[in-house]
Structures are given as structure tokens and as C-alpha cells.
FINUFI-959561 format. One record per residue: residue number from 1; y, x, z of N, C-alpha, C in turn; residue in three letters. Coordinates in steps of 0.2 Angstrom, whole numbers, plus 2048, in hexadecimal, padded with zeros to 3 digits. Layout:
     i   n_py   n_px   n_pz   ca_py   ca_px   ca_pz   c_py   c_px   c_pz    aa
   NUM      Y      X      Z       Y       X       Z      Y      X      Z   ALA
...
***
This chain:
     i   n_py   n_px   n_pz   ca_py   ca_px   ca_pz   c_py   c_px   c_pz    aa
     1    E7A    F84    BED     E76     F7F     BF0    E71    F7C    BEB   UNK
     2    E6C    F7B    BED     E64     F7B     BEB    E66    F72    BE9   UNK
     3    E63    F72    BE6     E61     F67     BE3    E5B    F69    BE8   UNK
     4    E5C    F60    BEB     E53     F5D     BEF    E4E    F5E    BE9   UNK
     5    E49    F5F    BEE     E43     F60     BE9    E40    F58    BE8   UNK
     6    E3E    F59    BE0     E3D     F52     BE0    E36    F51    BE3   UNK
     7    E35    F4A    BE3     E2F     F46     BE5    E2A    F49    BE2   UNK
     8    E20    F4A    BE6     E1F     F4E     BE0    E1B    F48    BDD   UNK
     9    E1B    F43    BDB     E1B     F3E     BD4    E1F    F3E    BD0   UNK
    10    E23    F40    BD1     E28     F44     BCB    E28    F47    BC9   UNK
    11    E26    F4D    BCD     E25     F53     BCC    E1F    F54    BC5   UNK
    12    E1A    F50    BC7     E13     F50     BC3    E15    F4C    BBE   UNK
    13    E1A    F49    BBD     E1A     F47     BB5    E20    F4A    BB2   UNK
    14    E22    F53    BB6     E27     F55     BB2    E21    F5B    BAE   UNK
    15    E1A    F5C    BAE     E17     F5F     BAE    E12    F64    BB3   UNK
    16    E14    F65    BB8     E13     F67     BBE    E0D    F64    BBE   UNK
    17    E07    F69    BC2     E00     F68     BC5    E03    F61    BC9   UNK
    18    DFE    F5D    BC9     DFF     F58     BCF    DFB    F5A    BD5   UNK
    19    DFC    F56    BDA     DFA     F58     BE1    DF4    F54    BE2   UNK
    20    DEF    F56    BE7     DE8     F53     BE7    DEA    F4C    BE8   UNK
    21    DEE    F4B    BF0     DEE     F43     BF1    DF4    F41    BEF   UNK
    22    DF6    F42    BE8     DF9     F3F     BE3    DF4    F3B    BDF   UNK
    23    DF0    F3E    BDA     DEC     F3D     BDA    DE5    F36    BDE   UNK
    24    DE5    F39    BE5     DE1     F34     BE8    DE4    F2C    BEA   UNK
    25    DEB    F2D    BEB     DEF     F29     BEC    DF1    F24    BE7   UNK
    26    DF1    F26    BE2     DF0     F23     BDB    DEA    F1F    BD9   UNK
    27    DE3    F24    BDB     DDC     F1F     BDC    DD9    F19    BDF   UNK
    28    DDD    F1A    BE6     DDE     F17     BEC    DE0    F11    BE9   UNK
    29    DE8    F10    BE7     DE9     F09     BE5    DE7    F07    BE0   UNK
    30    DE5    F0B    BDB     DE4     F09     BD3    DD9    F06    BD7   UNK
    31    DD6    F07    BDC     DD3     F05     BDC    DD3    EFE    BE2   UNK
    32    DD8    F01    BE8     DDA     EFA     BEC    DDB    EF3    BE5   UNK
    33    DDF    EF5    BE2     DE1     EF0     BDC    DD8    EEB    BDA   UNK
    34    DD6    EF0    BD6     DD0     EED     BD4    DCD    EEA    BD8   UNK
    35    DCA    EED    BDD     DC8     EE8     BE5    DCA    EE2    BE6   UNK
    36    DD0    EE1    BE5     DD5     EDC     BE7    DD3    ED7    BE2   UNK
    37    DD4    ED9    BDC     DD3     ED3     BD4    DCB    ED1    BD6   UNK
    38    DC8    ED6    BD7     DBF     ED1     BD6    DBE    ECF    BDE   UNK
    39    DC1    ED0    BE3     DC1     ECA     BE9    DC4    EC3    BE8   UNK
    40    DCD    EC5    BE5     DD0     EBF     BE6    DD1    EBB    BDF   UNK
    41    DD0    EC0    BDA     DD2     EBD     BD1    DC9    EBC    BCD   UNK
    42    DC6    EBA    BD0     DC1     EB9     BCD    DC1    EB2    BCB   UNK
    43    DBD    EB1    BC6     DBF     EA8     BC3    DB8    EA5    BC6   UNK
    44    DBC    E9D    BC7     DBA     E98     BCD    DB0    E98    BC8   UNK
    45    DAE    E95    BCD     DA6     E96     BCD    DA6    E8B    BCE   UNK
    46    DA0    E89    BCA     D9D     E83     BCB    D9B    E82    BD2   UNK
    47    D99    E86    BD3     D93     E85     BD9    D95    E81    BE0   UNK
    48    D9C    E82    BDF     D9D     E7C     BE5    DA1    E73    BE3   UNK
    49    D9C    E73    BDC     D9E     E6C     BD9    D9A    E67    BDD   UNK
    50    D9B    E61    BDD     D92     E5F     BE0    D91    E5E    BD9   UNK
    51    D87    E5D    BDC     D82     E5D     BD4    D83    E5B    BD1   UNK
    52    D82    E5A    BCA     D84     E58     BC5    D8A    E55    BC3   UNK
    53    D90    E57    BC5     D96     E54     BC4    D98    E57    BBE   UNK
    54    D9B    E52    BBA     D9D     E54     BB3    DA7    E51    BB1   UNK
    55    DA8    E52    BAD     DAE     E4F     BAB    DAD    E4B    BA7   UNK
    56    DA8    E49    BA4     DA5     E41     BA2    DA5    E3C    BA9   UNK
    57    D9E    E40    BAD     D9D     E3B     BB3    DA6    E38    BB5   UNK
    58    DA8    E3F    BB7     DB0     E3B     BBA    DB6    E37    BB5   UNK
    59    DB4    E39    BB1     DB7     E30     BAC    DB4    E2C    BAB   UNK
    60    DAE    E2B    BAD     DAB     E24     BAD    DAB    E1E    BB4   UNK
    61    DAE    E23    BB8     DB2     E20     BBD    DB9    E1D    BBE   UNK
    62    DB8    E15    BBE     DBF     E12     BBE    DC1    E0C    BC5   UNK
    63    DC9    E0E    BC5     DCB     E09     BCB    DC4    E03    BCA   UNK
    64    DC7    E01    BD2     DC2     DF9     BD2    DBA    DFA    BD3   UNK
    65    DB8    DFF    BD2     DB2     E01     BD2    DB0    E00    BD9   UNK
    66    DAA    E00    BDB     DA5     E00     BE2    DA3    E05    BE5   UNK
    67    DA1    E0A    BE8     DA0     E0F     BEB    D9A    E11    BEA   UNK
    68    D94    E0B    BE8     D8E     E0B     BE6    D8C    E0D    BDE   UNK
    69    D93    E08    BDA     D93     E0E     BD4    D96    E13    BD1   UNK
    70    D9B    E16    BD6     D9E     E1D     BD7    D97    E21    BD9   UNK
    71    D91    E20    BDD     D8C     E25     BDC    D88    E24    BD8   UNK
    72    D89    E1F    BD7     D81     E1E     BCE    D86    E23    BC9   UNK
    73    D8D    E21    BC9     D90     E26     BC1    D90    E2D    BC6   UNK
    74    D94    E2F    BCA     D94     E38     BCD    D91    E39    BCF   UNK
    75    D8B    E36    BD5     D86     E39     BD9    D89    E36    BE1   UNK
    76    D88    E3B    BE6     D8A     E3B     BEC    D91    E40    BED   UNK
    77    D94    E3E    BF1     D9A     E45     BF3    D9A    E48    BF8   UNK
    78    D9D    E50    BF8     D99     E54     BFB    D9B    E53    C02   UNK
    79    DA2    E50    C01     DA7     E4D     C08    DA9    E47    C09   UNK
    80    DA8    E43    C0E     DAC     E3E     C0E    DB2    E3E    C13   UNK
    81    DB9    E3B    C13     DBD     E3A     C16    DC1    E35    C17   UNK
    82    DC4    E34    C1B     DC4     E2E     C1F    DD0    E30    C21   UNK
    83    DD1    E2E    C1B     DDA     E30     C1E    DDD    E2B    C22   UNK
    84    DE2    E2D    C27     DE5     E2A     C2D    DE8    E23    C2A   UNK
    85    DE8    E21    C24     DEC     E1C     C22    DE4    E16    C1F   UNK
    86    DDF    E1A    C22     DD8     E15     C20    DD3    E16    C17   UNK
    87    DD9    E1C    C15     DD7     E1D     C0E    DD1    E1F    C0D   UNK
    88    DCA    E1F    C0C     DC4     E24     C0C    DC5    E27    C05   UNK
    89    DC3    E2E    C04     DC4     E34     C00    DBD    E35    C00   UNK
    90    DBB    E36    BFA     DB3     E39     BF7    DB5    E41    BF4   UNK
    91    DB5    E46    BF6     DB5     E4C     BF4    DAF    E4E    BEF   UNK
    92    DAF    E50    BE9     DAA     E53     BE6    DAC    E58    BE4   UNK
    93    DAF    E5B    BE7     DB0     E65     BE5    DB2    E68    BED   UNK
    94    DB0    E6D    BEF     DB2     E6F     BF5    DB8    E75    BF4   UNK
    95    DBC    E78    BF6     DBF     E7D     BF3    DBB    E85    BF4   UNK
    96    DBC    E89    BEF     DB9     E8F     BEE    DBD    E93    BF3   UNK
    97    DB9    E9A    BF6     DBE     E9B     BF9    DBC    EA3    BF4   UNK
    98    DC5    EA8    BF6     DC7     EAC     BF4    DC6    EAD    BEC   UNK
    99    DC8    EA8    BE7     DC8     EA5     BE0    DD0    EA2    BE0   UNK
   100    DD1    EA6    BD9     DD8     EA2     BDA    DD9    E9D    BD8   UNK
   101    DD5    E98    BD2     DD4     E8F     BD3    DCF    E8F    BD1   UNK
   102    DCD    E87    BD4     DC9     E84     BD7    DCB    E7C    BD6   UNK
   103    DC5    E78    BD2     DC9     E71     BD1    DC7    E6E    BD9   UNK
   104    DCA    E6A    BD9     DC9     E65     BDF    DC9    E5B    BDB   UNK
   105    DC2    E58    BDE     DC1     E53     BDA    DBF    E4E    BDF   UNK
   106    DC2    E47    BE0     DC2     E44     BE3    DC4    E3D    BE0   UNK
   107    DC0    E39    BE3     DC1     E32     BE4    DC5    E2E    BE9   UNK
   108    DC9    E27    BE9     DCC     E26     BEF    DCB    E1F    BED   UNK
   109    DCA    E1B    BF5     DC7     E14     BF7    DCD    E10    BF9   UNK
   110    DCE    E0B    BF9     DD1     E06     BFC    DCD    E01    BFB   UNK
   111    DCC    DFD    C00     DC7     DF9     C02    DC0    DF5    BFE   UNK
   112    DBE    DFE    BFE     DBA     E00     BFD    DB4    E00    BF3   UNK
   113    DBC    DFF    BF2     DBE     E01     BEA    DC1    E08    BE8   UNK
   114    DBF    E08    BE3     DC3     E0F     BDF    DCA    E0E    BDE   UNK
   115    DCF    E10    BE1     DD7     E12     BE0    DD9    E17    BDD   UNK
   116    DD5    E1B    BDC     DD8     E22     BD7    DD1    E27    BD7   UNK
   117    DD0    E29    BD1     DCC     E30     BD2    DD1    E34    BCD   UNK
   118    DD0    E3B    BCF     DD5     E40     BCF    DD1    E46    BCD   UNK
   119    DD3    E4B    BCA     DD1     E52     BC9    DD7    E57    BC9   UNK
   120    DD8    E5A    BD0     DDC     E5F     BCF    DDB    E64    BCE   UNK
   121    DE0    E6B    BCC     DDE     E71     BC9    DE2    E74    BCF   UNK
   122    DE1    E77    BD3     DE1     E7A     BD9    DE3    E83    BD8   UNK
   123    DE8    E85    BD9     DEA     E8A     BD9    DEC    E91    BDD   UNK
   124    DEB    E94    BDF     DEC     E9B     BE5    DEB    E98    BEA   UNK
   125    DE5    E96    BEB     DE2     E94     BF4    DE6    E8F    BF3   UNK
   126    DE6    E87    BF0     DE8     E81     BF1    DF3    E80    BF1   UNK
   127    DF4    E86    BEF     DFC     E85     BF0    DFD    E81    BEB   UNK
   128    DFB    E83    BE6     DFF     E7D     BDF    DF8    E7A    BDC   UNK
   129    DFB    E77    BDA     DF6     E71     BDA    DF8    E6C    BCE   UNK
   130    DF3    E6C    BCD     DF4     E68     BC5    DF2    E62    BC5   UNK
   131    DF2    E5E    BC0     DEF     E59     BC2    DEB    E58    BBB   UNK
   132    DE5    E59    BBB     DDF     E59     BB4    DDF    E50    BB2   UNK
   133    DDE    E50    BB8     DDB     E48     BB7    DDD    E42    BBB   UNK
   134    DDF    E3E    BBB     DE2     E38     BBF    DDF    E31    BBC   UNK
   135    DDB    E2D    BBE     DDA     E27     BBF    DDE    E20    BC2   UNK
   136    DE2    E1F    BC2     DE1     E17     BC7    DE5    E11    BC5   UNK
   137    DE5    E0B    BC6     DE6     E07     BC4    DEE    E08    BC0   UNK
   138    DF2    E0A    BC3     DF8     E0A     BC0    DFA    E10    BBB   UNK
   139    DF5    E16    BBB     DF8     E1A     BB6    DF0    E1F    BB3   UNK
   140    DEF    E22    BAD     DEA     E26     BAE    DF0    E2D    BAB   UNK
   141    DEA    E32    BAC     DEE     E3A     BA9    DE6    E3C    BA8   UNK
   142    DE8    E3F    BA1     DE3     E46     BA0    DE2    E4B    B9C   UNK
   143    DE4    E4F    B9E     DE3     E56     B9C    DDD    E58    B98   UNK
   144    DDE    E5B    B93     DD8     E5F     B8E    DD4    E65    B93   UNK
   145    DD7    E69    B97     DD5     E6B     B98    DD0    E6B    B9E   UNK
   146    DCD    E62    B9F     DCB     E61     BA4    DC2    E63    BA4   UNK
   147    DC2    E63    B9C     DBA     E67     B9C    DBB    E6C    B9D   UNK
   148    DBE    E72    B9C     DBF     E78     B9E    DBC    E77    BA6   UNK
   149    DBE    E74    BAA     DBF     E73     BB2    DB9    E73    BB5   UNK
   150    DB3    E6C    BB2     DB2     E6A     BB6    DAC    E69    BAC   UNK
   151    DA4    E6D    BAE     DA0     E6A     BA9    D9F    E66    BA6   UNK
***
């Protein structure tokens, strides 16, 4: 009785000619791959910062502050929002798409003071999340690596 003939990927690494779409098939994904990194693994881009935003400018924002001297220090934000609990949110980064992080930076109001500004480091389309920078009245955080993030 004869042994099954083996795979011919097997075959071709026992020294045996390889087959054409051995070959092709092996290009296919070695180049599927590549495609895949420079759509989804390309490193995050400034461009959706608003203007001039620095990680100077966002530490010189502290609780207690006005809304009027939140844009003399940052500028304007690219978003505002308004949460169900009455909180407004000043967004000054938008998320990148198809990047795998992307900071996300914001301010947050309570009547109509600064309660916390935040810098987070935002990870495979917003699943995990760091936290760079934290401001507010009862605690701060800050990561060294928060000039890497944000100019």
C-alpha cells in the first residue's frame, strides 16, 4: 500500500520544483499582508489636531478656568458636546480613521468651568484607551510620553 502523497508545500521544501500557484499563493498573501499594514498600521497623522494645539497649550489649562480662557490658551474646538447629564465636552482632536492610535483631547465643563482636561492615547479604533494626561481638581496624571502624542 502506497503512503498519501504529501501536501505540495511540503513537497517543495523537501526539494521538489514548486508549483506555479504555490508560488502565487504565497505572493497573494505575503502581498495581502503588506496592503493590510500600510491601510490599517500606518502611524497616526497630526492633521486632525485642531490648529495649533500643543502639549504646552494643554497644560496650561487648569480646573476652574472660563471657557473664554480655555480659547485664549488652546484656540477653538473642533467639537462641542453637550452630555445627557448637562456636561459640555470641547473636543480638540477628532479620531483618525483606519490608524491604529490616535490621541483623543478634550476639555469638560461644569457650570461652565473647566472640570478636567484629559489626553488620551486611543488604541485599535478607540478599544483601549491610555490615559496621557489628566487634569482636574482632585487628581492630575502625566505621562512623558505626552509630547511624543501631541506637538
Amino acid at each position: 500500500m502506497d503512503a498519501p502523497e504529501a501536501p505540495v508545500l511540503f513537497r517543495a521544501s523537501q526539494g521538489r520544483p514548486q508549483a506555479w500557484w504555490d508560488r502565487l499563493f504565497l505572493g497573494l498573501v505575503s502581498t495581502g499582508a503588506a496592503l493590510f499594514y500600510a491601510g490599517f498600521g500606518v502611524p497616526w497623522s497630526g492633521s486632525h489636531l485642531a490648529p495649533g494645539l500643543s502639549a504646552e497649550k494643554v497644560r496650561s489649562v487648569s480646573p476652574g478656568m472660563s471657557e473664554d480662557e480655555v480659547v485664549q490658551r488652546m484656540g477653538m474646538p473642533l467639537e462641542r458636546e453637550v452630555s445627557p447629564s448637562g456636561r459640555l465636552y470641547w473636543d480638540y482632536a477628532k479620531p483618525v480613521a483606519k490608524v491604529r492610535q490616535y490621541p483623543k483631547v478634550y476639555v469638560s465643563f461644569e457650570s461652565g468651568r473647566v472640570s478636567a482636561v484629559e489626553v488620551e492615547l486611543k488604541t485599535f479604533w478607540g478599544v483601549d484607551e491610555e490615559v496621557l494626561y489628566l487634569r482636574t481638581a482632585e487628581r492630575s496624571i502625566e505621562r512623558p510620553d505626552l509630547d511624543d502624542v501631541l506637538p
